[in-house]
Every structure is written in structure tokens, then in C-alpha cells.
C-alpha positions, 0 to 999 in steps of 0.5 A, spaced: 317 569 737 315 572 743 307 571 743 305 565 737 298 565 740 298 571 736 300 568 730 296 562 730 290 567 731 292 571 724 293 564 721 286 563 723 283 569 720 287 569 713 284 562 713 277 563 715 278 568 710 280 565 704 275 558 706 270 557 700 266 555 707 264 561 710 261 560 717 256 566 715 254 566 707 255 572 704 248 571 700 246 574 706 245 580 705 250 585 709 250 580 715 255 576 711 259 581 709 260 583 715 264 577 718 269 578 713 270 585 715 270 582 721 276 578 720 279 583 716 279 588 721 282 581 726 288 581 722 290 588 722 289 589 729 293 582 730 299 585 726 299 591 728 300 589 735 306 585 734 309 591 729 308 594 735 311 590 740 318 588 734 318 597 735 319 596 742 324 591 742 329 595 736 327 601 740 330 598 747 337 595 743 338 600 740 337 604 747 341 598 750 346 599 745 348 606 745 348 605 753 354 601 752 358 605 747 
């Protein structure tokens, strides 16, 4: 894997989501919904970001490839 900062980041997120320890309780009216939202959206953008990056390198072997032929 190119980038694994990334996917320690998106293992970070996933387990602060799941964690019964919140770093912001969501008894607190919409503030600690929020920080899950947050997280949610994280992840997301974590892993679109690295679809993004795998498209980019099939589209560029196959680009190579059919080069070749």
C-alpha cells in the first residue's frame, strides 16, 4: 500500500466509532452526535481517497499495457 497513514487513519476512525468511550458524549444534545458525524464523514473521505488513487493506477496499467501490444 502505497499510503498506510491512511489506513491507520480510517482504523482510528472506525474504532473511535465503535468505542463505548466517546471523547464527546452524545447525551450532549447535538454536539455529541456531531463527532460521530464527523467521524463518519472521515472515514468516507479516507476511503474514497484511496478508490481514488487504486482507479488511477488500474487506469495507468492498463494504459501501459495496451501500449505494449
Amino acid at each position: 500500500m502505497k499510503n498506510p497513514g491512511r489506513t491507520i487513519l480510517i482504523i482510528l476512525f472506525v474504532l473511535l466509532l465503535l468505542s463505548p468511550l466517546d471523547p464527546v458524549p452524545d447525551v450532549i444534545p447535538v454536539v455529541g452526535w456531531t463527532d460521530d458525524l464527523l467521524y463518519i464523514v472521515g472515514i468516507i473521505y479516507q476511503v474514497l481517497q484511496i478508490a481514488k488513487n487504486k482507479e488511477t493506477s488500474v487506469v495507468e496499467d492498463c494504459m501501459n499495457k495496451s501500449g505494449e501490444a
